[in-house]
BAVEXFI-538000 format. One record per residue: residue number from 1; chain; x, y, z of N, C-alpha, C, O in turn. Coordinates in steps of 0.02 Angstrom, whole numbers. Example, Ala and Ser with C-alpha at 12.3 -4.5 7.8 and 13.67 -1.06 7.14 Angstrom:
// residues 2
1	A	660	-284	390	615	-225	390	660	-165	390	712	-166	423;
2	A	642	-112	354	684	-53	357	645	2	394	670	57	402;
//
This chain:
// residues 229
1	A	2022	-505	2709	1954	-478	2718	1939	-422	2668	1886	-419	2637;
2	A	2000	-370	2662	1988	-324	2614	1960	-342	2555	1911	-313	2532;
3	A	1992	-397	2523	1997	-422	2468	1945	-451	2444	1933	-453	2384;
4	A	1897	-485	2505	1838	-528	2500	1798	-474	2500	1749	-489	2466;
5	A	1792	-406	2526	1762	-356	2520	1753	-310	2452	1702	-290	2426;
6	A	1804	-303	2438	1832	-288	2358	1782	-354	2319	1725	-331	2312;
7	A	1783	-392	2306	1764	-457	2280	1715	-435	2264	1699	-412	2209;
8	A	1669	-444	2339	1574	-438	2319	1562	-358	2294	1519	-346	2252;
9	A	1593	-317	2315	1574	-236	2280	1572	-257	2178	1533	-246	2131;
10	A	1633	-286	2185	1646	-282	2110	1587	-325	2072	1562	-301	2021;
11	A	1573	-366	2088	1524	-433	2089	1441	-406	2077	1399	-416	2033;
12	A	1443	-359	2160	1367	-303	2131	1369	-266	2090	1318	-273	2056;
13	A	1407	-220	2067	1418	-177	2031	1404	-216	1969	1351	-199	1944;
14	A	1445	-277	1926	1418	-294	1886	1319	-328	1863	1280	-319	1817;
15	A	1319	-366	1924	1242	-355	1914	1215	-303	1894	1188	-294	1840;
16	A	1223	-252	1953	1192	-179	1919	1175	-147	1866	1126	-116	1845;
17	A	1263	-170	1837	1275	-133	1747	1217	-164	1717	1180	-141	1673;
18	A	1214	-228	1752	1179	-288	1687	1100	-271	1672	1071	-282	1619;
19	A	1069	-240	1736	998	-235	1755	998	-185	1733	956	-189	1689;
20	A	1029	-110	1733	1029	-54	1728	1043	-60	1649	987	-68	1626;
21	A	1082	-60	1604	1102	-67	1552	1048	-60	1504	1002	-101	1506;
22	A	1048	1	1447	996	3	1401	1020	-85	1336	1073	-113	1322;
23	A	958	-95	1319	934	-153	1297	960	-155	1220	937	-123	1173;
24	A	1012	-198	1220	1021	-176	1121	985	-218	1075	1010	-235	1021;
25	A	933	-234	1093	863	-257	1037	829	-203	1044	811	-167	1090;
26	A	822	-209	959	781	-154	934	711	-166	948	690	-224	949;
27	A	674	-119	958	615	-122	978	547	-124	911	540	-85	864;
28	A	518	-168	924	468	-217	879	412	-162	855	369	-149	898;
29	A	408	-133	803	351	-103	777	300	-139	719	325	-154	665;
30	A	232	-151	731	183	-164	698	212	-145	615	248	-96	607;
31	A	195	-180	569	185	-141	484	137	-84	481	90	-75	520;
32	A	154	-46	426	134	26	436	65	13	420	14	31	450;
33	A	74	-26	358	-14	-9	337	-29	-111	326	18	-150	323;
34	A	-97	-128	323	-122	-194	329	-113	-192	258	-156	-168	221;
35	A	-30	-229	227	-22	-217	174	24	-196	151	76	-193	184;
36	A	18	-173	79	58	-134	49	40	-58	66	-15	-37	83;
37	A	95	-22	57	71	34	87	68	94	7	116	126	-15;
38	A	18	93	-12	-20	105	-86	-36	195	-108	-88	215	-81;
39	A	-10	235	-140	-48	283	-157	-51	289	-230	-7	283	-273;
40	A	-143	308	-236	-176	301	-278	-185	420	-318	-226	455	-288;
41	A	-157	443	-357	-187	508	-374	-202	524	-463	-171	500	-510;
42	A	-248	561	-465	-278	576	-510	-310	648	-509	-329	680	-460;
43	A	-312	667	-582	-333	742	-601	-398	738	-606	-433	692	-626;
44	A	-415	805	-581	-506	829	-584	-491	906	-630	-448	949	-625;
45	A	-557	894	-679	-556	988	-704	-643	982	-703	-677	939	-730;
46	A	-662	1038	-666	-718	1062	-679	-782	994	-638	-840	982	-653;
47	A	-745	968	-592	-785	904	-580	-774	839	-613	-785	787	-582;
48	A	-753	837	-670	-740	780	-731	-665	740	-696	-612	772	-691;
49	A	-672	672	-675	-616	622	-695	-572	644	-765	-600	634	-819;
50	A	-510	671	-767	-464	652	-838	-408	586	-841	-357	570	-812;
51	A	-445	564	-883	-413	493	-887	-345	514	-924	-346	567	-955;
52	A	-280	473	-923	-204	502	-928	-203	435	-1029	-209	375	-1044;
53	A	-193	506	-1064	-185	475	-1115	-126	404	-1108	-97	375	-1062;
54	A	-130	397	-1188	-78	342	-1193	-15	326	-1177	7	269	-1166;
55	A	24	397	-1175	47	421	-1146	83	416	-1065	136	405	-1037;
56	A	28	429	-1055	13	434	-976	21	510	-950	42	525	-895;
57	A	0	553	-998	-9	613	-973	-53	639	-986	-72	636	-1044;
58	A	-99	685	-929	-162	717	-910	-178	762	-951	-146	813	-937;
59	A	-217	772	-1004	-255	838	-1064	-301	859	-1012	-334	822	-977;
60	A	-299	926	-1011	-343	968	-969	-361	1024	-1019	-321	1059	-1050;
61	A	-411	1026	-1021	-427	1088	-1077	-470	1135	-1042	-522	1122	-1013;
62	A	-431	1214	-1053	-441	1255	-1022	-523	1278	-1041	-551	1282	-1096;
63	A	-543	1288	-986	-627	1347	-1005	-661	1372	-962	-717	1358	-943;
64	A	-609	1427	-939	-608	1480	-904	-627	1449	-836	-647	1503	-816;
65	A	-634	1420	-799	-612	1358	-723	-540	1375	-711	-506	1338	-746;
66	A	-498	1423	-671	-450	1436	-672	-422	1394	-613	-396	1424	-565;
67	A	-426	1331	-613	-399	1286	-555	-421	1198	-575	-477	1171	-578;
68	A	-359	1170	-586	-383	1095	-585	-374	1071	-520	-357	1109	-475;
69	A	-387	994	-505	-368	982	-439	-324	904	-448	-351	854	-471;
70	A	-275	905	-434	-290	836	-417	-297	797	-335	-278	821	-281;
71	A	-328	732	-348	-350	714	-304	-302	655	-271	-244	647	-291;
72	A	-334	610	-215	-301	550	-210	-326	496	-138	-363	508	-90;
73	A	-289	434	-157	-315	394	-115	-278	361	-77	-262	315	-115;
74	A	-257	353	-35	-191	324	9	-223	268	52	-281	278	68;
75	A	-193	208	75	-175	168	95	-196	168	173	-140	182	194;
76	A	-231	163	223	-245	168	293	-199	142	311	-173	93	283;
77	A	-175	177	373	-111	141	412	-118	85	483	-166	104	517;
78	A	-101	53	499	-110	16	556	-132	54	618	-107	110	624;
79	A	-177	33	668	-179	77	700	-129	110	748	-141	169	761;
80	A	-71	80	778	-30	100	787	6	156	785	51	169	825;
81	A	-14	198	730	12	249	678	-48	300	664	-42	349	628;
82	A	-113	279	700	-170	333	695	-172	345	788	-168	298	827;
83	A	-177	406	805	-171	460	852	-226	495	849	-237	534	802;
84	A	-287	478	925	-344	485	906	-388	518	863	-417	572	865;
85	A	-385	463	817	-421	440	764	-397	482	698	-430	481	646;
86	A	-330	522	708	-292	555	659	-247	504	651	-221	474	698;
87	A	-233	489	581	-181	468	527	-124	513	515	-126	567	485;
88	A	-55	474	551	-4	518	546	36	491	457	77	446	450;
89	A	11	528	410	20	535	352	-8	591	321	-62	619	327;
90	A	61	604	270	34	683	222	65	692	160	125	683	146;
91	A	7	718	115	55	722	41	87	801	46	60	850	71;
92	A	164	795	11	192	850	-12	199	869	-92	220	834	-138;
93	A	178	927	-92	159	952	-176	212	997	-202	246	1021	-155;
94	A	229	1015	-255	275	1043	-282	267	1037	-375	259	986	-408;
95	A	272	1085	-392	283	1080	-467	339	1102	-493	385	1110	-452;
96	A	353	1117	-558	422	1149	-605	402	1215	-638	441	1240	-678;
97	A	316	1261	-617	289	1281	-668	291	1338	-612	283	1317	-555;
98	A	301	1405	-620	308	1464	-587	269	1534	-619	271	1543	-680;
99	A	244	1568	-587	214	1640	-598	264	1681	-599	320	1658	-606;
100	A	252	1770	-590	281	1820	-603	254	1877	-621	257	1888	-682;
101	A	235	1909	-597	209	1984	-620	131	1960	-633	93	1996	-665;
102	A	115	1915	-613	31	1884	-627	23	1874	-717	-20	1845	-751;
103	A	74	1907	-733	63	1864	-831	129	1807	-836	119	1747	-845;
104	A	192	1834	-829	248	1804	-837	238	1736	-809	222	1726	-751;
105	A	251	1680	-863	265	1622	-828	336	1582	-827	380	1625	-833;
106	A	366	1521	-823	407	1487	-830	398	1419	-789	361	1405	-742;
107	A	447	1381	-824	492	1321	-814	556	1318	-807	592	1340	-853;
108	A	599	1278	-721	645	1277	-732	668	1221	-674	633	1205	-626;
109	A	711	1203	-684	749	1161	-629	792	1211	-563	835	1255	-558;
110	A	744	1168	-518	793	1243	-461	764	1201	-413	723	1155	-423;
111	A	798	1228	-343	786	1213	-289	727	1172	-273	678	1202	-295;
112	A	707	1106	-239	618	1099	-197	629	1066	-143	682	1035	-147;
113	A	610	1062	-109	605	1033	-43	584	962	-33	598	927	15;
114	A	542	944	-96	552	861	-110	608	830	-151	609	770	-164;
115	A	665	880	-176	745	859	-197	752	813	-257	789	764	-264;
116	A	691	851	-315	669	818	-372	712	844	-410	739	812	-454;
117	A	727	929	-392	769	966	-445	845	983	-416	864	970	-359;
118	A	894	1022	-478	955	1002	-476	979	1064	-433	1023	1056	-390;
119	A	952	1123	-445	972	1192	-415	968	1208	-359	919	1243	-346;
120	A	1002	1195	-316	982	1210	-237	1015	1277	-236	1008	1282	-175;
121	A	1053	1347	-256	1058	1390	-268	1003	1431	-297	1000	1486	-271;
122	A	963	1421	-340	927	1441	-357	959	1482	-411	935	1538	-419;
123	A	1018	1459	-457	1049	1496	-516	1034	1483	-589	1063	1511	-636;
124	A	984	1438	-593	982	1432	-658	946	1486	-700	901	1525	-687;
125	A	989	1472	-765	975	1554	-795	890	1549	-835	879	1506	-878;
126	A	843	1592	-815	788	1588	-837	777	1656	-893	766	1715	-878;
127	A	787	1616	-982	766	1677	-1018	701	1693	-1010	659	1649	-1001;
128	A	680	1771	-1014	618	1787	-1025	633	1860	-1071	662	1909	-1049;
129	A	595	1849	-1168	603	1873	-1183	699	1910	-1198	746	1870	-1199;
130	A	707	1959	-1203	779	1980	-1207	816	1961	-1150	875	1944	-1152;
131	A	774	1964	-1090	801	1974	-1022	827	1901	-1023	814	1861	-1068;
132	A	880	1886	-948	869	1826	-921	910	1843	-838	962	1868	-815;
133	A	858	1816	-819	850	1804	-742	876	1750	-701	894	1700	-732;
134	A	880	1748	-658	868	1682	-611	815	1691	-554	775	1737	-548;
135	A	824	1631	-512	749	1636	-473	765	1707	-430	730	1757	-428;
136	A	848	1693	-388	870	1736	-341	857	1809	-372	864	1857	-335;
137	A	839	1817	-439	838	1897	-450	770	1889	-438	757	1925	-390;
138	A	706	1852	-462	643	1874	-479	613	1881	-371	577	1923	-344;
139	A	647	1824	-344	631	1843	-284	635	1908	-246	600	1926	-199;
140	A	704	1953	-287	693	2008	-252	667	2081	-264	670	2135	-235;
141	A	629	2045	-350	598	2109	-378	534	2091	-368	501	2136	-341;
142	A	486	2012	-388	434	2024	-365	421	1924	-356	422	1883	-401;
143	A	413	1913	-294	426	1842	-267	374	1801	-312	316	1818	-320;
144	A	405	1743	-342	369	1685	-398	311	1679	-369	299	1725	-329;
145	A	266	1636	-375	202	1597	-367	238	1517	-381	286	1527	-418;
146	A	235	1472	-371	222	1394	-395	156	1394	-371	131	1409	-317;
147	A	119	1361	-460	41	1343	-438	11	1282	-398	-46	1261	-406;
148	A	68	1251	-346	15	1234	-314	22	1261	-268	42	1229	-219;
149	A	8	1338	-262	17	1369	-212	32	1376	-128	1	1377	-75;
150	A	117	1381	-161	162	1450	-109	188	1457	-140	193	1416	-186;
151	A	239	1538	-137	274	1584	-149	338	1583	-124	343	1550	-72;
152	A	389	1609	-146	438	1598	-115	460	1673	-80	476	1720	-116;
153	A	459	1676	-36	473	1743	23	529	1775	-5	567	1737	-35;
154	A	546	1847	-3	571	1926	-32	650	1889	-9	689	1873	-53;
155	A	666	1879	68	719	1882	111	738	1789	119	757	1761	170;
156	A	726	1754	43	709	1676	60	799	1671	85	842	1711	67;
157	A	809	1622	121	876	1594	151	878	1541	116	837	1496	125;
158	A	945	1534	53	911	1468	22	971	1408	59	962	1347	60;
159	A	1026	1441	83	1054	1388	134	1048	1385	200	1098	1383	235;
160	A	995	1383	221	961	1382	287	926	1312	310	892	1293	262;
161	A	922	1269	361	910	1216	364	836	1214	360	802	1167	338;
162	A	810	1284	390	735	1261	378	734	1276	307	693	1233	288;
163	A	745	1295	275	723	1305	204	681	1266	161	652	1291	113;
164	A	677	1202	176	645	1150	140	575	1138	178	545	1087	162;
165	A	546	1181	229	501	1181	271	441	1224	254	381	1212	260;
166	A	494	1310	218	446	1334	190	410	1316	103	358	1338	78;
167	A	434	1294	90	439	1287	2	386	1216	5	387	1163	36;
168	A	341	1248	-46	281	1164	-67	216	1198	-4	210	1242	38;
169	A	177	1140	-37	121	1163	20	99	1052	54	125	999	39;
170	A	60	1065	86	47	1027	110	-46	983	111	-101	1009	100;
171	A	-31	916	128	-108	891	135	-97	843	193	-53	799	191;
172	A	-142	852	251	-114	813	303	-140	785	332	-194	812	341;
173	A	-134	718	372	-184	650	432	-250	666	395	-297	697	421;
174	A	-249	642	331	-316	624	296	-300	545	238	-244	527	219;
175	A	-341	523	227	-330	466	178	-347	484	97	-330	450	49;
176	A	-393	558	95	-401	571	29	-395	640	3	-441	678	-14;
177	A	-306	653	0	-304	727	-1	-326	751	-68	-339	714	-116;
178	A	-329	810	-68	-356	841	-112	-295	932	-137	-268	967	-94;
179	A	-292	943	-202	-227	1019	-196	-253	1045	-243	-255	1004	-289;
180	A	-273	1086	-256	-314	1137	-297	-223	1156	-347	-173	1158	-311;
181	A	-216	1167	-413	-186	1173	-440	-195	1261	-480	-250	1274	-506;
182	A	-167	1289	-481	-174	1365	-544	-185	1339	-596	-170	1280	-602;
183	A	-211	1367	-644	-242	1376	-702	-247	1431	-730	-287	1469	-703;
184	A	-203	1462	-806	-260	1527	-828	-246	1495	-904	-233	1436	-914;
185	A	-252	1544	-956	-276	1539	-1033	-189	1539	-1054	-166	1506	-1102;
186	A	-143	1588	-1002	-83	1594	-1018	-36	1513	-1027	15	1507	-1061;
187	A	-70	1458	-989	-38	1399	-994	-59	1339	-1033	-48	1280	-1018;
188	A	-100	1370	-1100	-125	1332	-1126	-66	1305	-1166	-18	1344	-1164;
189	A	-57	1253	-1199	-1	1237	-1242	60	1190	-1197	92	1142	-1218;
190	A	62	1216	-1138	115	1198	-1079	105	1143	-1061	49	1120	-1052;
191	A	167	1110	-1052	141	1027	-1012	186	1036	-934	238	1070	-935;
192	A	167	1012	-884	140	1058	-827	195	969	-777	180	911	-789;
193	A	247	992	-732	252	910	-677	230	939	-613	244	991	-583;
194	A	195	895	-604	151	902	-522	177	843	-495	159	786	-512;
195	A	235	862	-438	274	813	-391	241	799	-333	211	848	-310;
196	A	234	735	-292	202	721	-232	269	663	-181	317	624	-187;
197	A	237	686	-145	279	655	-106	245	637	-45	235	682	-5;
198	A	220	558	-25	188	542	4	223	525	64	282	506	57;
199	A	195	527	132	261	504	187	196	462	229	143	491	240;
200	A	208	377	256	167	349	276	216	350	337	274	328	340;
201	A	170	387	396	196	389	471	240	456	481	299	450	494;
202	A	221	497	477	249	569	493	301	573	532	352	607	523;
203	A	285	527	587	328	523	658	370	449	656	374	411	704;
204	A	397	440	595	400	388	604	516	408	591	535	466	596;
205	A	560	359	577	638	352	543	665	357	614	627	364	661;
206	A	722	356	620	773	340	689	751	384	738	725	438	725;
207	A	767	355	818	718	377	879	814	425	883	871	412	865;
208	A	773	489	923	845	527	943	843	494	1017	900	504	1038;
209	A	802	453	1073	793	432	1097	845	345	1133	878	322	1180;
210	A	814	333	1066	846	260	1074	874	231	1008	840	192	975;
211	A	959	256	982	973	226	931	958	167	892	967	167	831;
212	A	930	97	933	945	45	922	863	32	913	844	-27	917;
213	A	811	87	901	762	77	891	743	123	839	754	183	835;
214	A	710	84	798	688	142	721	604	127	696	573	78	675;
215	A	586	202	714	489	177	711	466	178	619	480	226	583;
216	A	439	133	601	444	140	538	408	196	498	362	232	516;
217	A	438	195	443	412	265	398	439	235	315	495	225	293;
218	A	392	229	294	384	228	196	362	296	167	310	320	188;
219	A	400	332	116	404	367	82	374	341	-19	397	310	-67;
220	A	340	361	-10	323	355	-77	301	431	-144	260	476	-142;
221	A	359	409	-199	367	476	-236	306	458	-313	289	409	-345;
222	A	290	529	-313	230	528	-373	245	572	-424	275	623	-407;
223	A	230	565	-487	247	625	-531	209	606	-580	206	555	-613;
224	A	160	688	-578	87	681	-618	114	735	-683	139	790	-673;
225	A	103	707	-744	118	759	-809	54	786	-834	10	744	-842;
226	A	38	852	-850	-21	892	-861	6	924	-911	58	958	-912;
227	A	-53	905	-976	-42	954	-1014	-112	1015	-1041	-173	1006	-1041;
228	A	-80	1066	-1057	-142	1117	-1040	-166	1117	-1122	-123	1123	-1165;
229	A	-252	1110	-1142	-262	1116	-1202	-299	1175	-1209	-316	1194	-1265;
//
């Protein structure tokens, strides 16, 4: 009798597992966008379309307009992925071209938060004039500018996990962002990289939830060359 008792316990118990048991099919998400999932950007100065020489890099000629823009056009996402009536998509901006003392400028490879450049220390040696610097000194005498404006903070933590949170600026749940760029007379001559980094579905790459389910997310990288006349 024990035994026949033993039997059916063991017997329910497996049903149970079976009913109870999380599901190892991954769970079915819609395509992000009806399509390819597309971004379209381009430079504005002064109101004017600049068409990208032969090249394929942007002549902007300075006259006294101390701001270009560029613009852009992205891809609508399924609805699935719009949250009333917001589009979970956003461009991230970043350049190579830095301020300093409001005259001082430069170029350099260092740290970004879209992981275009090589310096995540922030050591590369920047001559200026006799001197030479790195970023970590100019941050703590007088904090950079990158023109597509932010700054990099006095007390920055550059091995800190948020770190890549503060750095770059942002354009967000819109289909036609728009980033006002710096401009002065000092960058005439300069040819200028304006990095983007498009992310279709904000909320989207592996659920901490449910391993065996992954909501989709496309990343798409841009790199606009400007040169200043």
């Amino acid at each position: 009798m024990k035994e026949s008792v033993k039997t059916i316990l063991l017997f329910l118990g497996l049903i149970l597992s079976l009913i109870f048991a999380p599901s190892c099919t991954k769970q079915k998400f819609p395509s992000l966008c009806n399509g390819d999932c597309e971004t379209n950007y381009w430079v504005v100065y002064k109101n004017e379309v600049i068409n990208p020489n032969s090249n394929g890099y942007y002549e902007v000629e300075w006259d006294g307009l101390n701001y270009f823009q560029v613009k852009g056009s992205l891809s609508e996402l399924n609805d699935r992925y719009v949250v009333n009536e917001v589009p979970l998509i956003e461009s991230k901006y970043d350049s190579d071209y830095w301020v300093v003392f409001d005259s001082i400028t430069f170029q350099t490879p260092m740290y970004s938060y879209l992981g275009w450049f090589s310096d995540q220390g922030l050591n590369t040696p920047i001559p200026m004039g006799s001197y030479v610097y790195t970023i970590n000194d100019l941050i703590s005498i007088h904090p950079p500018l990158n023109i597509v404006g932010y700054q990099i903070p006095k007390h920055f933590c550059t091995t800190c996990p948020y770190a890549p949170t503060i750095l770059g600026t942002y354009s967000k749940y819109n289909y036609n962002p728009t980033q006002n760029i710096f401009l002065d007379n000092e960058m005439v001559g300069d040819t200028i990289n304006i990095f983007i980094e498009t992310t279709f579905n904000t909320e989207g790459g592996p659920s901490i939830y449910d391993p065996n389910s992954t909501n989709p997310q496309e990343i798409k990288e841009t790199q606009i060359k400007v040169i200043i006349i």
